[in-house]
C-alpha positions in Angstrom: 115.8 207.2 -47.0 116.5 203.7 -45.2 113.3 202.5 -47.3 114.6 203.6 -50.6 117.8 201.8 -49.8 115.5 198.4 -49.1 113.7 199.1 -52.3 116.9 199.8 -54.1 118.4 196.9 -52.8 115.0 194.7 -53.9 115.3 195.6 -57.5 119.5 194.5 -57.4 118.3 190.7 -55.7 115.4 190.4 -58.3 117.2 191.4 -61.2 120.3 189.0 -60.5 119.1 186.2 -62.1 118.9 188.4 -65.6 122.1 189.9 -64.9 123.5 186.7 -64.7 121.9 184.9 -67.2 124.0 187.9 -69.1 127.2 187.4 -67.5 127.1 183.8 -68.4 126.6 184.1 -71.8 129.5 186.5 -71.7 132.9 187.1 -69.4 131.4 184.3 -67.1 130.9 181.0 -69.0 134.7 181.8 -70.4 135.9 181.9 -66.9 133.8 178.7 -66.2 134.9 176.8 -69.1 138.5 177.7 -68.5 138.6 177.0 -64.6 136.0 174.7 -64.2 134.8 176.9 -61.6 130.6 175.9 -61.3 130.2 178.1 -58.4 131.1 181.6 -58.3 131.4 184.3 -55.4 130.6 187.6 -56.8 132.2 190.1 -54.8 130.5 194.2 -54.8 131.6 195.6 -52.0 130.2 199.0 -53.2 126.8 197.3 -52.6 127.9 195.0 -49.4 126.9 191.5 -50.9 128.8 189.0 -52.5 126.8 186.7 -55.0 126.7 182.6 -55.2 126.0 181.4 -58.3 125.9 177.8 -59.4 125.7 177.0 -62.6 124.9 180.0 -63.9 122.0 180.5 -61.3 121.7 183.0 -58.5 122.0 180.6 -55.1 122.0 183.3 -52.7 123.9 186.0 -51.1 125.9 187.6 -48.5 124.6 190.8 -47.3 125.6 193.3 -44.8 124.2 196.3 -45.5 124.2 198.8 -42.3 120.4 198.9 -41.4 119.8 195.1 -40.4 122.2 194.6 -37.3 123.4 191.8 -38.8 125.1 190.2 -41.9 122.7 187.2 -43.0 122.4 185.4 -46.4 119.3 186.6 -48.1 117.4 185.5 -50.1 118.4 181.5 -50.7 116.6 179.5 -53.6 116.7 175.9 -54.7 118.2 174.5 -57.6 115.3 175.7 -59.6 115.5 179.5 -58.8 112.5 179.2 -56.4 113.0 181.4 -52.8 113.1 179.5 -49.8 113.3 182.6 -47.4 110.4 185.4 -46.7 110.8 188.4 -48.5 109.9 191.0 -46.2 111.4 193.3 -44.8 113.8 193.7 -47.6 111.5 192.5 -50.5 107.6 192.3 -49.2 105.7 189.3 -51.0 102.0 189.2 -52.0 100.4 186.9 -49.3 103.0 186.7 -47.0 103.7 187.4 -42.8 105.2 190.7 -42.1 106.0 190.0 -38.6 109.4 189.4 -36.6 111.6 192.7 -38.8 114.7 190.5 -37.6 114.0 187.5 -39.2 115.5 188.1 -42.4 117.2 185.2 -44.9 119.8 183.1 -43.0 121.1 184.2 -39.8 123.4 183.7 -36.3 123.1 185.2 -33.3 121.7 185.3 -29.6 118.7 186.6 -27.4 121.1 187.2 -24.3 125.0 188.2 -24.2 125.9 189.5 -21.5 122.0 190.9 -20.9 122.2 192.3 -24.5 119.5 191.2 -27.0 121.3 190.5 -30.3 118.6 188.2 -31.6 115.8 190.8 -32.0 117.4 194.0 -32.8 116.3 195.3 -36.5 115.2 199.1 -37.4 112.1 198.7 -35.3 113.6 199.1 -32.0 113.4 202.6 -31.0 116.1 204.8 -30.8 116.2 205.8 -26.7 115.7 201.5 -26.2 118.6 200.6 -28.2 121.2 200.0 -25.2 119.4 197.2 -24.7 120.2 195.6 -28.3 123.4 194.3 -29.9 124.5 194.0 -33.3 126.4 192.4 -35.6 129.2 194.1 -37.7 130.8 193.5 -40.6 134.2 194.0 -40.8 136.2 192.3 -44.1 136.2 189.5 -45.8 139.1 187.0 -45.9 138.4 185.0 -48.6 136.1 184.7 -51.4 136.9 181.5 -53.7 135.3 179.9 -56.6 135.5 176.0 -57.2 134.3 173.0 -59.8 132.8 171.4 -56.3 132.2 174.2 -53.6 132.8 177.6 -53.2 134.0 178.8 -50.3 133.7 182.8 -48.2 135.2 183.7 -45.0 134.4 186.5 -43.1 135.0 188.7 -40.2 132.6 190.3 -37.5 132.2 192.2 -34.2 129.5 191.5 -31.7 129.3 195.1 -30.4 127.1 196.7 -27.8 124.9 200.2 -28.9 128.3 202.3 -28.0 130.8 199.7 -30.5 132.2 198.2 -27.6 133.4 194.9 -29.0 131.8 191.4 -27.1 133.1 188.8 -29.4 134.9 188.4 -32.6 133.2 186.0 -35.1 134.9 184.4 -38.0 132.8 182.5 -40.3 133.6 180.6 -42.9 130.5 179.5 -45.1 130.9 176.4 -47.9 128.0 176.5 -50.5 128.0 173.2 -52.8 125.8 171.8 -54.9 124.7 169.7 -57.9 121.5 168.7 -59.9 118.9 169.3 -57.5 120.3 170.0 -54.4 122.3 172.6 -52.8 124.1 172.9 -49.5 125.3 175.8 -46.9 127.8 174.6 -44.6 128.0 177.5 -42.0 131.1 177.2 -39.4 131.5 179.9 -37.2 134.0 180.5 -34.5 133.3 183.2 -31.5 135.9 184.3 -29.7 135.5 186.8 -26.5 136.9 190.0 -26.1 136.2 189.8 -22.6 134.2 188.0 -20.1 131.0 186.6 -22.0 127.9 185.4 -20.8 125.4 183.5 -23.1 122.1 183.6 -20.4 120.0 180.4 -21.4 117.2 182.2 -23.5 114.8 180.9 -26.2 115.4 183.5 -28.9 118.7 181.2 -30.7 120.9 180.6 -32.6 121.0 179.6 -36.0 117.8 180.7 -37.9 116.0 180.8 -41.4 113.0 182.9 -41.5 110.7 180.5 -44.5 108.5 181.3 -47.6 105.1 181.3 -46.6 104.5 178.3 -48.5 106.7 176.3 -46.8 105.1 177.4 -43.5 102.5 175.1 -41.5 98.7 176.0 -42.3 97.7 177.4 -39.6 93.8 178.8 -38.8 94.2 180.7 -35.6 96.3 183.6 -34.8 98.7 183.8 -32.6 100.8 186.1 -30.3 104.5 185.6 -29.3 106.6 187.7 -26.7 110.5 188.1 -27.4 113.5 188.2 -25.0 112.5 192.1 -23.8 109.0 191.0 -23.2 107.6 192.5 -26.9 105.1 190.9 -28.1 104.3 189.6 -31.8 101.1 189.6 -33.1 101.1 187.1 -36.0 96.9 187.1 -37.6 95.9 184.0 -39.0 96.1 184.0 -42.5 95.1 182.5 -46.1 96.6 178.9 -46.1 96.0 178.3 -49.8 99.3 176.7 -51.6 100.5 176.7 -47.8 102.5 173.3 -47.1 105.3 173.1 -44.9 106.0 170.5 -42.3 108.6 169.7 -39.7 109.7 165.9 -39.0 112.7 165.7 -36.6 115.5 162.8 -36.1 113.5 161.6 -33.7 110.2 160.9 -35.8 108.5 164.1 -34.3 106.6 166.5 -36.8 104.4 169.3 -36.9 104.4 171.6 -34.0 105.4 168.8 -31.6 109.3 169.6 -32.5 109.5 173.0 -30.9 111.2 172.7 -27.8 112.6 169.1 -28.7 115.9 167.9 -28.7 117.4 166.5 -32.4 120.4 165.7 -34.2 118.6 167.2 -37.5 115.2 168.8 -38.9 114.0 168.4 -41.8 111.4 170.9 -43.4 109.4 170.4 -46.6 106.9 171.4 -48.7 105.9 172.4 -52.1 105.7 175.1 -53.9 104.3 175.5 -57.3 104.1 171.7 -58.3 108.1 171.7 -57.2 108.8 169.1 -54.0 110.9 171.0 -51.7 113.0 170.4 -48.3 115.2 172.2 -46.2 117.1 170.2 -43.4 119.3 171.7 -40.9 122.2 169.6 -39.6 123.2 170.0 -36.5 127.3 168.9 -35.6 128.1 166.4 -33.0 131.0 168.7 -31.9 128.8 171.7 -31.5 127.9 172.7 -28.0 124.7 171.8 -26.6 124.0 169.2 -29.3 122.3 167.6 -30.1 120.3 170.8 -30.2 116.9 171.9 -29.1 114.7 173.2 -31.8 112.9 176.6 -31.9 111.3 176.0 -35.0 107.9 177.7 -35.4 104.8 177.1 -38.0 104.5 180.3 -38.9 108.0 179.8 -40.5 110.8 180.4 -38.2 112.9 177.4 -38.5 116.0 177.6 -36.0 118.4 175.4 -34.4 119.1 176.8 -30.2 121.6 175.2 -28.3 122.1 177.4 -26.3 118.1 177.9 -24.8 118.2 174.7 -22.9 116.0 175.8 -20.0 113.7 177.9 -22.2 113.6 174.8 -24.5 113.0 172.1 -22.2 110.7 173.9 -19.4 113.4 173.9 -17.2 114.2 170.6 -17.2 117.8 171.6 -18.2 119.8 174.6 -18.2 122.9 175.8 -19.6 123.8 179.0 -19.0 127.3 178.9 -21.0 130.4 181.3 -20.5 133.8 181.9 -22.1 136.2 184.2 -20.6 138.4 186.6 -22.6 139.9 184.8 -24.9 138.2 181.6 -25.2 136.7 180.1 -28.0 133.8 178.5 -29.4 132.9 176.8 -32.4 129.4 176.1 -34.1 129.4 173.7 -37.5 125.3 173.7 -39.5 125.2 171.9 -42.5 121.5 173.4 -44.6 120.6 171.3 -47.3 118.0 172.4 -49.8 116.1 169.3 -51.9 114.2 170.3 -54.8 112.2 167.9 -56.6 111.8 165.1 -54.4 109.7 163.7 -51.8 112.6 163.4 -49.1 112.6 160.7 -46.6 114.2 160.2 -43.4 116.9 157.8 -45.0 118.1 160.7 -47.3 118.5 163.0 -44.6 120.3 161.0 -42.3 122.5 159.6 -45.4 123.3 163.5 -46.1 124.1 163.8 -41.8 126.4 161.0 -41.7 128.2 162.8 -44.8 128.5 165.8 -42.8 129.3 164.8 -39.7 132.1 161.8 -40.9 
């Protein structure tokens, strides 16, 4: 049954961009011409998603369907309808990795809170292991509004253990812009504790994109990783034909020498299909732990961990952070998707000073 939902919820993301291409030439282009409203949020709450489209075009979505322990947005494209993010284990692609079940689209969460793994839970944990696990709830959604420049979605969430007990309270607020060729996620997201929290410095963190296998690093050797419980990953070498992707940090690192390194920003690209493609992550100067470490993998997990410091750093630092009930934090990520350019350092940090003015 879950795997007929997956399937069913496959053929909804892939047919969007006809269903839309209907709605615009219909109810949709009216409203658009009317409000001047380029970006809609497309809210169908019967099928937990709400829809982004710019310009007519699918962008990406808000999902939170009960089987993934966690809302994420899934998949994201560029400007020219091409997906950024994996498909599996929602939507499996020919070619590509169909490791890590919990890297799925866009995503925010920990390894360790309070000696609870929220970073790795997904449908693959077994059922008599899963007090060890935390997930992610959705609860409503605050705000969906469209906009001539951005449009913007608030939402709520719980942090819960495997019995609902609630950990933190998350309210996120995401901003999704763009125009011509380039698209951008702003993600801010406060938590707030419901009591006593402890975030245990741990290298599965924080803000993650699980990447198209084209935009992964070619790669001729396989490789084995082990997770927060001690699990380990087998991921095979594979076929590295139309495989492109490259890292190149803020501070002029690339490859797999950024894992583990401290940056301000990251900037992925690749191509894919003749289209030049990039995806930077931005991290905030007000965020805590920044300028953050990097767990970003070749095998295409790309994620920001500020958190991680001494799993990051081998031990050279540590930050084992806390908030008591009550307290607050806040985490601001800009994601900026480039499409049909070779992007340099300058544009990145052009786009960074933007965000972080």
């Amino acid at each position: 049954m879950k795997n007929n939902k997956l399937v069913a919820f496959f053929l909804i993301i892939f047919s969007l961009p006809l269903l839309h291409a209907y709605a615009v030439k219909g109810d949709l282009t009216l409203q658009t011409m009317q409000n001047d409203e380029r970006i809609q949020l497309i809210q169908n709450d019967a099928e937990r998603r709400v829809d982004v489209i710019i310009d007519g075009k699918h962008f990406t979505s808000y999902i939170y369907p009960e089987n993934i322990a966690k809302p994420v947005l899934y998949p994201i494209k560029t400007s020219n309808e091409t997906f950024i993010t994996r498909g599996y284990p929602i939507a499996n692609r020919p070619g590509e990795r169909v490791d890590h079940p919990h890297h799925i689209g866009l995503w925010l969460n920990y390894g360790d809170v309070n000696g609870l793994d929220f970073w790795n839970n997904s449908e693959a944990i077994a059922p008599e292991r899963k007090d060890k696990y935390g997930s992610i709830i959705h609860k409503t959604i605050v705000k969906a509004e469209n906009g001539s420049k951005e449009g913007v979605l608030e939402v709520s969430m719980d942090w819960v253990d495997s019995k609902g007990k609630v950990l933190l309270s998350e309210n996120t607020t995401f901003i999704f812009a763009g125009k011509g060729d380039k698209r951008t996620i702003d993600r801010i997201t406060k938590l707030t504790a419901r009591t006593d929290v402890a975030f245990t410095d741990n290298k599965e963190g924080m803000l993650g994109i699980r990447m198209a296998r084209e935009l992964e690093h070619p790669s001729d050797k396989p490789e084995k990783f082990t997770d927060a419980q001690g699990n380990p990953t087998d991921v095979p070498s594979m076929n590295n034909e139309g495989v492109t992707g490259n890292y190149r940090s803020s501070e002029g690192l690339e490859g797999d020498d950024v894992w583990g390194t401290r940056g301000k920003w990251m900037n992925l690209s690749g191509n894919i299909k003749g289209e030049n493609i990039s995806v930077a992550i931005l991290d905030h100067p007000e965020n805590v732990g920044f300028p953050t470490y990097w767990h970003a993998r070749g095998y295409g997990l790309y994620a920001a961990n500020p958190l991680g410091q001494k799993a990051m750093s081998g031990g050279k630092d540590e930050l084992n952070h806390r908030l008591k009930a009550g307290e607050s934090m806040t985490f601001k990520h800009r994601i900026v998707i480039y499409s049909g350019k070779v992007v340099a350092d300058k544009d990145v940090e052009k786009d960074y000073k933007a965000f972080t003015k």
